[in-house]
N, C-alpha and C positions, 0 to 999 in steps of 0.2 A: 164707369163700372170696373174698370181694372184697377185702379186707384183704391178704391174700397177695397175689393180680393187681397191687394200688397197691403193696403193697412190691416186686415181682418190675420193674414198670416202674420208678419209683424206684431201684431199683439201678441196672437194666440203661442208664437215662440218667447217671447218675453214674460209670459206666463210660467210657459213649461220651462223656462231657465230658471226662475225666482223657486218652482216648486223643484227644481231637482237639489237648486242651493238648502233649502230648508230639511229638504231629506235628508244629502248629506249629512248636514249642522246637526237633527236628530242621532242619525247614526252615530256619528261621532259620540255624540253623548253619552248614548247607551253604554257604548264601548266603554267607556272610560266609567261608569256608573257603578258605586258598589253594590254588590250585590244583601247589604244588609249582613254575612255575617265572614269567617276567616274564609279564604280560601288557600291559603298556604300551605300548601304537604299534602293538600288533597291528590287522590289521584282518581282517574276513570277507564274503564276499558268496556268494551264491547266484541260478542262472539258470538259471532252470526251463523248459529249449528245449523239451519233449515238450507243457507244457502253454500253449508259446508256438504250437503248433501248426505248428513248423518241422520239415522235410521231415530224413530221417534225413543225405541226402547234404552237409544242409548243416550239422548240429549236429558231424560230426569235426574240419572245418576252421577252425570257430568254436575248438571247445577245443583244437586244436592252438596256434592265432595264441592264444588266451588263457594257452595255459602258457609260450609264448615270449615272451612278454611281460612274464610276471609273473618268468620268470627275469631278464629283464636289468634287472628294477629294483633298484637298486643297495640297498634294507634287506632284500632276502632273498637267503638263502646257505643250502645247501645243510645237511640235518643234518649231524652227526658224526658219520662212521663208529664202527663200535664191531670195535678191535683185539681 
């Protein structure tokens, strides 16, 4: 009976090692996987006004003057439409 138990865990570790290698090997991939198109000079930010504890009347006029702005910088243009 014990024999069995050590072979049952035994296994079931050699299992869960082969499945963590292949995760790994996934991830890795991903990582390294292009994304289909440039991503060079892009940038990103985030502004987290609700947990800056700003008042809702002032969080629209914020992201309005922030999308106005991010318009007229001269390396972003609008997508492409699709005819």
């Amino acid at each position: 009976m014990r024999s069995g138990l050590v072979l049952v865990q035994v296994s079931l570790s050699f299992v869960l090692l082969v499945g963590a290698g292949l995760l790994m090997q996934s991830l890795l991939k991903v990582r390294t996987a292009s994304p289909g198109f440039n991503t060079r000079g892009v940038q990103d930010t985030a502004i987290d006004l609700v947990s800056a504890a700003t008042l809702p009347r002032v969080r629209r006029p914020f992201r309005t003057r922030c999308s106005s702005v991010s318009a007229r910088c001269p390396a972003w243009s609008p997508p492409p439409s699709r005819a």
